[in-house]
C-alpha positions as CSV (number, residue, x, y, z in Angstrom):
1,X,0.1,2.1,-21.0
2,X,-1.2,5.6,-19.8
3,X,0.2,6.5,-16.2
4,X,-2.5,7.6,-14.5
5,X,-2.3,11.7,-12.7
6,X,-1.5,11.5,-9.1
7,X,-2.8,13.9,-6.7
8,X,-0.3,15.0,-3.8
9,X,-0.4,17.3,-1.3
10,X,1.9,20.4,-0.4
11,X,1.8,23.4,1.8
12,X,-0.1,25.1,-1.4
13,X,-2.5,22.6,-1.7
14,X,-2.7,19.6,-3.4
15,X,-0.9,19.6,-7.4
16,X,-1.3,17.1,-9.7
17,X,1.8,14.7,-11.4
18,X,1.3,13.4,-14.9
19,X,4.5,11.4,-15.7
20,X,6.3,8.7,-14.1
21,X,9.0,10.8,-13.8
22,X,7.6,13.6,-12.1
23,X,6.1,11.0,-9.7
24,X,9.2,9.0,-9.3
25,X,11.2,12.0,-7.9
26,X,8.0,13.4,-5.6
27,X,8.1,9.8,-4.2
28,X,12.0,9.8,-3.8
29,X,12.2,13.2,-1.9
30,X,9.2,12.1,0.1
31,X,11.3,9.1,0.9
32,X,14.3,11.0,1.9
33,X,12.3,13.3,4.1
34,X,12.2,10.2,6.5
35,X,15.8,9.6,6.6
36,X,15.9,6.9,3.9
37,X,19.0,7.4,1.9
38,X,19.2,8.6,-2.2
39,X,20.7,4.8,-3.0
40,X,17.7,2.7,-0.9
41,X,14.9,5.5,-1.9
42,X,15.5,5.8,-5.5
43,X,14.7,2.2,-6.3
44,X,11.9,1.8,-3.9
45,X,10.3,4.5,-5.6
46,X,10.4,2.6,-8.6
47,X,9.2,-0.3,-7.5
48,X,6.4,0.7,-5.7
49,X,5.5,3.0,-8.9
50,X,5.7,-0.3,-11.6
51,X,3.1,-2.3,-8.5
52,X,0.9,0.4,-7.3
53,X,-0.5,0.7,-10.8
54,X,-0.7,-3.3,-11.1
55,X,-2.9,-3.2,-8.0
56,X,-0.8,-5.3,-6.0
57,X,-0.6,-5.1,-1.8
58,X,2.6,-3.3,-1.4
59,X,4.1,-4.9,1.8
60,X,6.3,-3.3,4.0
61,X,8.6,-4.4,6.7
62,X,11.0,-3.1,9.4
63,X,11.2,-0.3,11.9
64,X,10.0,2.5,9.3
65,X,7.7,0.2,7.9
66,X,4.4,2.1,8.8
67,X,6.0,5.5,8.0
68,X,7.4,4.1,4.5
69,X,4.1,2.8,3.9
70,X,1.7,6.0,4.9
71,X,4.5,8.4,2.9
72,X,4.2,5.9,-0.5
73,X,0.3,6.5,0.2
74,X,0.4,10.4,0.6
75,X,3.1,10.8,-2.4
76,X,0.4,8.6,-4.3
77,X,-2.7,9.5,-3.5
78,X,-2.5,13.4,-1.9
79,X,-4.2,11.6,1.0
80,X,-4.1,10.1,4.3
81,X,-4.9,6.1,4.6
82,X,-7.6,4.5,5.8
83,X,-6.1,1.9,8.4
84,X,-7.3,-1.5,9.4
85,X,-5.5,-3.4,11.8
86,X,-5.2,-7.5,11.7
87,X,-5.9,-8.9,15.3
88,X,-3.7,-11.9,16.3
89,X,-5.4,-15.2,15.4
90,X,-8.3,-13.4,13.1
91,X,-9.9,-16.5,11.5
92,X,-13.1,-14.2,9.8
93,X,-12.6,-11.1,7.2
94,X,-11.2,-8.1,8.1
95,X,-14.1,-5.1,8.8
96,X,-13.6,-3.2,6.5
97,X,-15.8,-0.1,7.3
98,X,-18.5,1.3,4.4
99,X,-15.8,4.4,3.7
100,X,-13.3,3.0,2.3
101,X,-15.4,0.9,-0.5
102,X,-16.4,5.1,-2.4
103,X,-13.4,7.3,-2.1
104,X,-11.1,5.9,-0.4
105,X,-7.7,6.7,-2.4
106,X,-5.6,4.0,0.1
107,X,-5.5,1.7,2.7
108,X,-3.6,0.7,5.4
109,X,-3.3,-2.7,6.5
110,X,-1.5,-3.0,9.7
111,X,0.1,-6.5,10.9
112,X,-1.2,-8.0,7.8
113,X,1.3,-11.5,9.6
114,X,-0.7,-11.6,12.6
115,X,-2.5,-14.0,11.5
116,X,-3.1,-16.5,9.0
117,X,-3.9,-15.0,5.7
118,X,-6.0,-17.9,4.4
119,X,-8.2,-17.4,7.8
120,X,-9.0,-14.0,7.0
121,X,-7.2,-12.9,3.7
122,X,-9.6,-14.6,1.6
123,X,-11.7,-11.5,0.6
124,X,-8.8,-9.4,0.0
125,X,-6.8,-12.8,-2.5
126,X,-9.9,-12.6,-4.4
127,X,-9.6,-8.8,-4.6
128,X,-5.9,-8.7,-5.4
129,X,-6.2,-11.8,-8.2
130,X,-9.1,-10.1,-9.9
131,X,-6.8,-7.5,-10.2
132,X,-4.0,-9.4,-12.0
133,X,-6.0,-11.2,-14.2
134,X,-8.0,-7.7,-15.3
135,X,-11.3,-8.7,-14.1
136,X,-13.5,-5.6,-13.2
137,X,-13.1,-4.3,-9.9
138,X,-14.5,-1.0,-10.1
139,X,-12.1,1.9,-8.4
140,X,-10.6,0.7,-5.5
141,X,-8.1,2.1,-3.4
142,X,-4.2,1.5,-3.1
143,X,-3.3,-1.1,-0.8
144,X,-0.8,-1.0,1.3
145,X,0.5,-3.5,4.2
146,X,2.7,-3.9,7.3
147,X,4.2,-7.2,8.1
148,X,5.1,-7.0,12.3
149,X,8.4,-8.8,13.6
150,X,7.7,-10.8,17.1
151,X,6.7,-14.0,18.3
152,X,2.8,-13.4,18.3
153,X,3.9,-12.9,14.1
154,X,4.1,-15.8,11.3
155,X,6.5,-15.7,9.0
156,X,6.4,-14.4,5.6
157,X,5.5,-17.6,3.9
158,X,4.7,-18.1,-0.4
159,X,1.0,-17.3,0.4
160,X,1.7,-14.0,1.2
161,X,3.9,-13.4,-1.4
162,X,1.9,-14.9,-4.4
């Protein structure tokens, strides 16, 4: 399996990674940079590396959640994220505007536990099991998630972590 060249920004402009390697380590140190320490960043690195490529919705959860998740999408995409928010109680799709379907290199899915996925996740299950099973998708971003602690939140339940 090729890995494929990431594109990340510095204060040169942006350079391009070509090996896991190289990418695990620009993740890692982008990781640190938020106070997250060597033992907890090295292996989230990793992990996120082995799903983004997999196309999987990397979840997130906690106090840095939104910051973990926008630095994983800078490291791996030399780019800020397109955001969408989940409203409590959504029961229709999410609106996903025309600009992130061309171009968009990740998005941003805030409070993806405000509401039922099955109400208004079904659109992005068909995305993400098309994915697995290799179907063709045509080049779409990285996705990324935030899952919201409170009582207006559900728990994470096995549909969300299929």
């Amino acid at each position: 399996m090729s890995f494929p060249t990431l594109k990340t920004s510095s204060k040169s402009g942006p350079k391009l990674i070509s090996t896991p390697i190289a990418a695990a380590k620009h993740l890692e140190k982008n990781l640190t940079s938020l106070g997250l320490l060597n033992v907890s960043a090295r292996p989230l690195a990793r992990e996120v590396l082995v799903a983004a490529p997999l196309g999987q919705l990397l979840l997130f959860c906690g106090s840095l959640a939104e910051a973990i998740a926008e630095a994983c999408a800078v490291s791996l995409t030399g780019d800020e994220p397109k955001r969408v928010s989940v409203t409590i109680g959504s029961t229709g799709p999410l609106a996903w505007p025309d600009e992130f379907v061309h171009g968009t290199g990740a998005v941003l899915i805030h409070g993806v536990n405000r509401s039922c996925l099955s109400s208004y996740g079904d659109p992005l299950r068909k995305l993400l099991t098309d994915r697995v099973l290799g179907r063709p998708v045509g080049q779409l971003p990285l996705l990324l998630g935030t899952l919201l602690d409170g009582p207006s939140t559900l728990p994470l339940g096995p549909v969300m972590t299929e």
